[in-house]
N, CA, C and O atoms as CSV, one atom per row, in Angstrom:
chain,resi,resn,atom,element,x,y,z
A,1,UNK,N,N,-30.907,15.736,-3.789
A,1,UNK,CA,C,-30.073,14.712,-3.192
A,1,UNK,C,C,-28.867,14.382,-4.074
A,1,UNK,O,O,-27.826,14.445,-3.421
A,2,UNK,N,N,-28.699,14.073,-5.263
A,2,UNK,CA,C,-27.884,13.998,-5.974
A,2,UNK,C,C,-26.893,14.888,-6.597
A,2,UNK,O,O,-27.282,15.733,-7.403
A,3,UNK,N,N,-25.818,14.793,-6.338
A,3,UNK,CA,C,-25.136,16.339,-7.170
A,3,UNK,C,C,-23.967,15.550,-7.330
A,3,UNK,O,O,-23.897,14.441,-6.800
A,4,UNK,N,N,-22.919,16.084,-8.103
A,4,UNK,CA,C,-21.753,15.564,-9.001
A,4,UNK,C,C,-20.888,15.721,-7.917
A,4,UNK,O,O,-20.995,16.550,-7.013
A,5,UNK,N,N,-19.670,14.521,-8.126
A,5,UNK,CA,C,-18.605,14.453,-7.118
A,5,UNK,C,C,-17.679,15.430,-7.257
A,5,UNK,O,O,-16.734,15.356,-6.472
A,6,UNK,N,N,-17.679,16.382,-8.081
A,6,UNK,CA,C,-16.769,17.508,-8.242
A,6,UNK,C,C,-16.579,18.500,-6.729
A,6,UNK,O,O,-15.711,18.906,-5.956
A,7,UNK,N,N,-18.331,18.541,-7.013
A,7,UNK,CA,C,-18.573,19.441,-6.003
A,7,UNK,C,C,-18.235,18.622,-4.441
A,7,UNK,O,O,-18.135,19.266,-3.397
A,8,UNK,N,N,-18.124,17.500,-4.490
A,8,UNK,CA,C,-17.693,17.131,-2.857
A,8,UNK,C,C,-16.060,16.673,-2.727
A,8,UNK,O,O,-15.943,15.450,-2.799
A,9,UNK,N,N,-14.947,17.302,-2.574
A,9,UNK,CA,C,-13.562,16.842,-2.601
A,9,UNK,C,C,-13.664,16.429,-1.749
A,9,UNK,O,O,-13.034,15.377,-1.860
A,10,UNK,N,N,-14.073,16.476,-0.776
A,10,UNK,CA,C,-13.356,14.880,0.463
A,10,UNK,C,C,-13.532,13.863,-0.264
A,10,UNK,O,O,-12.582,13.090,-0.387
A,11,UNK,N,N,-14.724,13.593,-0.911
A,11,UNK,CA,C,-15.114,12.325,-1.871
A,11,UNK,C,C,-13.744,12.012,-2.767
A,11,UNK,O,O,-13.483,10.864,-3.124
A,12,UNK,N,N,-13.036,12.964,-3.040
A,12,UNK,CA,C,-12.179,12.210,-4.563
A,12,UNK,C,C,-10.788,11.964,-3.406
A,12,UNK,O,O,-10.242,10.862,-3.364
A,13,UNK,N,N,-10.445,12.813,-2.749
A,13,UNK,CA,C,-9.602,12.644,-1.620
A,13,UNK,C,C,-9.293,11.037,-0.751
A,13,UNK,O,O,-8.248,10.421,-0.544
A,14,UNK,N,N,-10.539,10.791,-0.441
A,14,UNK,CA,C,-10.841,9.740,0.404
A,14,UNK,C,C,-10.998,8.495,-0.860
A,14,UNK,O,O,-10.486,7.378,-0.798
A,15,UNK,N,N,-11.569,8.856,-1.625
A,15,UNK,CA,C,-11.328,7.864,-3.012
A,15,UNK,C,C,-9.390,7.618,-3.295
A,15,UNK,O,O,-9.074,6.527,-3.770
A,16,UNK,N,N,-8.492,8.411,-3.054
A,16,UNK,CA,C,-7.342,8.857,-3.750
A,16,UNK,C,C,-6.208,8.590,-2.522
A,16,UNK,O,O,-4.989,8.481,-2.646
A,17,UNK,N,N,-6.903,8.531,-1.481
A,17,UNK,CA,C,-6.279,7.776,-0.342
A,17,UNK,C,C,-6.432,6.371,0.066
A,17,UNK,O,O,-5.775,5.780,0.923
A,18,UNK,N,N,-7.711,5.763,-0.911
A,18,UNK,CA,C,-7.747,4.807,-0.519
A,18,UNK,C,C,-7.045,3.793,-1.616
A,18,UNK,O,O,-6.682,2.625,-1.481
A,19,UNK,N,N,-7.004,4.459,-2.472
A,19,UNK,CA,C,-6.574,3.554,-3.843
A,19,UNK,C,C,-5.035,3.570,-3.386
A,19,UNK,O,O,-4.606,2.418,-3.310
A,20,UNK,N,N,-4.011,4.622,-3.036
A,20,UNK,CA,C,-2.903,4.346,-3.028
A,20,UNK,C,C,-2.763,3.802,-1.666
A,20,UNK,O,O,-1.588,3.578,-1.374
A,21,UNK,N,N,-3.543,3.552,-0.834
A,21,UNK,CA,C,-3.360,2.290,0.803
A,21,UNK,C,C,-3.235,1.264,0.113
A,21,UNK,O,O,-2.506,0.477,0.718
A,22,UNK,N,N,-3.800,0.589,-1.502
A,22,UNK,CA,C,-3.998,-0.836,-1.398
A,22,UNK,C,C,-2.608,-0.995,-1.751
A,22,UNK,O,O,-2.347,-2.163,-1.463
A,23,UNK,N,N,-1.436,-0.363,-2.287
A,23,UNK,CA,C,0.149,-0.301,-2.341
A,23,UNK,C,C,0.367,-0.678,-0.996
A,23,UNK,O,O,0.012,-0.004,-0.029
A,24,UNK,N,N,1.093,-2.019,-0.935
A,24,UNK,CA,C,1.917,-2.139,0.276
A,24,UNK,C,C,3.201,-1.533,1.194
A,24,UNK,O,O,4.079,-2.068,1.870
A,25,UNK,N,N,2.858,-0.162,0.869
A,25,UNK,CA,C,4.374,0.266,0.760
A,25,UNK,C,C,5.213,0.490,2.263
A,25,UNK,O,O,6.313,1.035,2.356
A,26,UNK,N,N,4.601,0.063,3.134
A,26,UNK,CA,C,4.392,0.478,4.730
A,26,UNK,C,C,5.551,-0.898,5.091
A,26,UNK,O,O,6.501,-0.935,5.873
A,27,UNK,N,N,5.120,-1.707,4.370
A,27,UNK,CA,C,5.526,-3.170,4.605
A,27,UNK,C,C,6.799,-3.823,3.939
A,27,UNK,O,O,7.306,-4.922,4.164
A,28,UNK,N,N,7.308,-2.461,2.723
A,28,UNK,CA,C,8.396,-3.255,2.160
A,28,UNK,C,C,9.891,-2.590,3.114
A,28,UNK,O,O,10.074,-1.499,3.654
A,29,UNK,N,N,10.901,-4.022,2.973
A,29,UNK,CA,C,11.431,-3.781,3.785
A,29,UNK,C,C,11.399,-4.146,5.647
A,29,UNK,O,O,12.394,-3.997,6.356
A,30,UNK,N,N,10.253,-4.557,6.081
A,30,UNK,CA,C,9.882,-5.409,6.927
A,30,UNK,C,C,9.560,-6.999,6.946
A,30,UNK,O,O,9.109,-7.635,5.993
A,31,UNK,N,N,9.885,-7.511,8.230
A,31,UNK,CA,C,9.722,-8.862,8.674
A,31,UNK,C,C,8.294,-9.209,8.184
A,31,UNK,O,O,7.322,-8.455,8.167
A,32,UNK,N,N,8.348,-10.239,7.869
A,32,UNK,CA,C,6.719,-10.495,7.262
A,32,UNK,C,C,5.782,-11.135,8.506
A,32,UNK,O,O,6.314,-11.946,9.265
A,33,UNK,N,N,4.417,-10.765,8.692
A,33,UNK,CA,C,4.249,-11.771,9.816
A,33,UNK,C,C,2.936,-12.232,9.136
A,33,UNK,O,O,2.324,-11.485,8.372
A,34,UNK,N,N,2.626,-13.169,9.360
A,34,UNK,CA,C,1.658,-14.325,8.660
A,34,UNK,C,C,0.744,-14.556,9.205
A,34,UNK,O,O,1.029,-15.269,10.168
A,35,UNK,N,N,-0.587,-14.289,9.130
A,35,UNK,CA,C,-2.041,-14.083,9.567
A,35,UNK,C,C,-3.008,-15.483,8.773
A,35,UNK,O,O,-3.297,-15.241,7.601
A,36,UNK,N,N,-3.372,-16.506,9.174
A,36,UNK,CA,C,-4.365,-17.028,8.087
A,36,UNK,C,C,-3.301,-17.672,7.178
A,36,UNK,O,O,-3.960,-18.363,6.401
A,37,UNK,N,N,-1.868,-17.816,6.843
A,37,UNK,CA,C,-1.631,-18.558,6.031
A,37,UNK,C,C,-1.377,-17.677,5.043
A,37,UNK,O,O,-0.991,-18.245,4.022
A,38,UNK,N,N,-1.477,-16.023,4.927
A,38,UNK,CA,C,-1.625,-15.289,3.860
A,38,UNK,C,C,-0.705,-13.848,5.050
A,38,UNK,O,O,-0.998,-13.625,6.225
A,39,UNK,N,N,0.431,-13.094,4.181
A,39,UNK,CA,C,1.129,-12.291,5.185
A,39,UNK,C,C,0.158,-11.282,4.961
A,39,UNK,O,O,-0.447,-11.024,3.920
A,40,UNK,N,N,0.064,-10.527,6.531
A,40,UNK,CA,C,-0.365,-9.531,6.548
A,40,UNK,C,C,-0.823,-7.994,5.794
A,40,UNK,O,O,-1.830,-7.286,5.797
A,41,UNK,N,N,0.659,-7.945,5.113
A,41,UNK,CA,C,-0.190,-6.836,3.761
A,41,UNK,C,C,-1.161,-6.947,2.751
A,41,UNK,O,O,-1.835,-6.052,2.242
A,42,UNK,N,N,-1.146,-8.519,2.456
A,42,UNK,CA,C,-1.758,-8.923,1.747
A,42,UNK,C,C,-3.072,-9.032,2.228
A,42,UNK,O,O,-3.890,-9.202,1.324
A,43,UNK,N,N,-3.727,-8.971,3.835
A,43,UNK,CA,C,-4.757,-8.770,4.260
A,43,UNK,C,C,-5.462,-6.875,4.509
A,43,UNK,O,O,-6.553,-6.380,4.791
A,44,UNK,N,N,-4.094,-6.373,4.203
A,44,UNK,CA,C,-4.412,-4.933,4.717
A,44,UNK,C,C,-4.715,-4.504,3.120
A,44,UNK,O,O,-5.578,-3.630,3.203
A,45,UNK,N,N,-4.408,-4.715,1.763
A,45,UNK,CA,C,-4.305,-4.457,0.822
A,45,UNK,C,C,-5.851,-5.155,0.672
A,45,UNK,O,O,-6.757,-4.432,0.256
A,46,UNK,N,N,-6.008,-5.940,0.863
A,46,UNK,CA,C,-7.657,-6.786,0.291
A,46,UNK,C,C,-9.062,-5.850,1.244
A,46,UNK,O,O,-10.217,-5.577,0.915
A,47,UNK,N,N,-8.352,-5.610,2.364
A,47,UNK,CA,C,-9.690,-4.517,3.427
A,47,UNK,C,C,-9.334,-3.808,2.453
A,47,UNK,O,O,-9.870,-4.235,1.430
A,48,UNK,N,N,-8.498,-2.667,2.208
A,48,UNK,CA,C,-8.531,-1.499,1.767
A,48,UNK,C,C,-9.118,-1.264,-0.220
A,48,UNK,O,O,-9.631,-0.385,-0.913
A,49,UNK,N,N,-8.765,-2.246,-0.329
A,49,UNK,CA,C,-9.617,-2.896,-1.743
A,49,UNK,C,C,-10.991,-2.954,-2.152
A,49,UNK,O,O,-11.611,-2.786,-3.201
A,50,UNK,N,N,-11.308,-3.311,-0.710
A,50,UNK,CA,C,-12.741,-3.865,-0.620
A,50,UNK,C,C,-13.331,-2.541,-0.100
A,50,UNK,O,O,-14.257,-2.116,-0.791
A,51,UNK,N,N,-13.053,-1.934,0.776
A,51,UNK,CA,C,-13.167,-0.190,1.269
A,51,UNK,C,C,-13.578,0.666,0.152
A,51,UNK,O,O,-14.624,1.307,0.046
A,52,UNK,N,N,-12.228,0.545,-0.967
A,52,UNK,CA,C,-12.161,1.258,-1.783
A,52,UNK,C,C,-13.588,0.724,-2.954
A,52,UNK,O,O,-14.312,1.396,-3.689
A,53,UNK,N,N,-13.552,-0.117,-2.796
A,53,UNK,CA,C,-15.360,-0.811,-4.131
A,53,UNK,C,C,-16.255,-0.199,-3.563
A,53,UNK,O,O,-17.073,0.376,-4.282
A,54,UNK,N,N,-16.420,-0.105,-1.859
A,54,UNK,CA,C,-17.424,0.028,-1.010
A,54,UNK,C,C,-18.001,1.432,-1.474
A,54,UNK,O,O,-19.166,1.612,-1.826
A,55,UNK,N,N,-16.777,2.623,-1.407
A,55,UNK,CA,C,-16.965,4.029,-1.148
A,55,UNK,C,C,-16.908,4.546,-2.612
A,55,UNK,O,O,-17.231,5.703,-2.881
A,56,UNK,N,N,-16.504,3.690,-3.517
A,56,UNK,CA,C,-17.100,4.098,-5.259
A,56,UNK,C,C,-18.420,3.354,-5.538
A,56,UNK,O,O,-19.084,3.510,-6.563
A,57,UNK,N,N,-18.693,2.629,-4.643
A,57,UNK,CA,C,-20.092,1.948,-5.121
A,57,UNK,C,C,-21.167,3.160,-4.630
A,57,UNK,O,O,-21.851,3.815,-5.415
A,58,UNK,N,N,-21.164,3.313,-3.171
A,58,UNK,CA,C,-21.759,5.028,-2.337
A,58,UNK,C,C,-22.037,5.953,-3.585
A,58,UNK,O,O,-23.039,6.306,-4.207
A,59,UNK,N,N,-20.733,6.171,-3.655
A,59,UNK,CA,C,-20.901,7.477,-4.465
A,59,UNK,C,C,-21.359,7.006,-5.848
A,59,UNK,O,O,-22.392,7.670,-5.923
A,60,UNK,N,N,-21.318,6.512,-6.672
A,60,UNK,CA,C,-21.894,6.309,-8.040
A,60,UNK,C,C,-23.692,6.268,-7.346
A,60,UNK,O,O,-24.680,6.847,-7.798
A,61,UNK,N,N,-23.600,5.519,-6.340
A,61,UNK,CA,C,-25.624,5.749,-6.457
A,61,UNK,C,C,-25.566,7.206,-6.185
A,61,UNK,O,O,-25.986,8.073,-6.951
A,62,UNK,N,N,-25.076,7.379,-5.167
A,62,UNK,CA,C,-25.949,8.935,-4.783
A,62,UNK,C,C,-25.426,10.309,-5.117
A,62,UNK,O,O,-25.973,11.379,-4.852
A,63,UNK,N,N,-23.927,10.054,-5.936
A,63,UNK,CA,C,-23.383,11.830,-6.352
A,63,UNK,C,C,-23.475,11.711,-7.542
A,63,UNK,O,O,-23.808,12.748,-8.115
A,64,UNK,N,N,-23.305,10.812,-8.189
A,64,UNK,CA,C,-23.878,10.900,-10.135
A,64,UNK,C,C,-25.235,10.608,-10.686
A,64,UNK,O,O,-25.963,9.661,-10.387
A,65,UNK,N,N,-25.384,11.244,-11.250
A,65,UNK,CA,C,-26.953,11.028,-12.043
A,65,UNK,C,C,-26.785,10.932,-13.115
A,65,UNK,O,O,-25.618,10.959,-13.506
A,66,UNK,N,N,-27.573,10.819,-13.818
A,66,UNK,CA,C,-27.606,10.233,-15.378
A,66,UNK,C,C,-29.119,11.333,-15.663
A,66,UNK,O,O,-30.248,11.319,-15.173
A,67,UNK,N,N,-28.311,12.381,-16.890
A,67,UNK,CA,C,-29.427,13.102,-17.886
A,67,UNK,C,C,-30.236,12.620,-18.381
A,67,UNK,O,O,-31.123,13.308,-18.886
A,68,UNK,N,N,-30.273,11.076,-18.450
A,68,UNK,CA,C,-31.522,10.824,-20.037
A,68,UNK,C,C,-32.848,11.248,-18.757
A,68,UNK,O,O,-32.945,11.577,-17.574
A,69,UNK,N,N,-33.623,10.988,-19.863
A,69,UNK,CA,C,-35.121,11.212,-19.888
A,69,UNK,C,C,-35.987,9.902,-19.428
A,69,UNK,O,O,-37.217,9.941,-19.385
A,70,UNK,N,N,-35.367,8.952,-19.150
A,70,UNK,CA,C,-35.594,7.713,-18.974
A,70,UNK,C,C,-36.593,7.369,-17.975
A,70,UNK,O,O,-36.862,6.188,-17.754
């Protein structure tokens, strides 16, 4: 069940797409529109944040293992 994230590239991909989504960059240069009191990128940047903890938390349990003997 366990094997190293080397061996799965969608994993570092989808890791590497998600880290540069939390950059607002879609949004600079646009009208701001205000959701909650807080503008919108600033809600698309916090999902994709939280995405991004989600899908390194996944993978640290189940594609890395740890050698010791423990």
């Amino acid at each position: 069940m366990f094997d190293e994230p080397r061996r799965r590239p969608w994993l570092l991909i989808v890791i590497a797409l998600l880290a540069v989504g939390t950059v607002p960059f879609p949004f600079i240069g646009r009208p701001q529109v205000v959701l909650g009191g807080l503008p919108l990128w600033l809600w698309v940047s916090l999902a994709l944040t939280v995405a991004l903890a989600v899908v390194t938390a996944v993978a640290t349990v189940h594609y890395w293992k740890d050698d010791s003997s423990e």
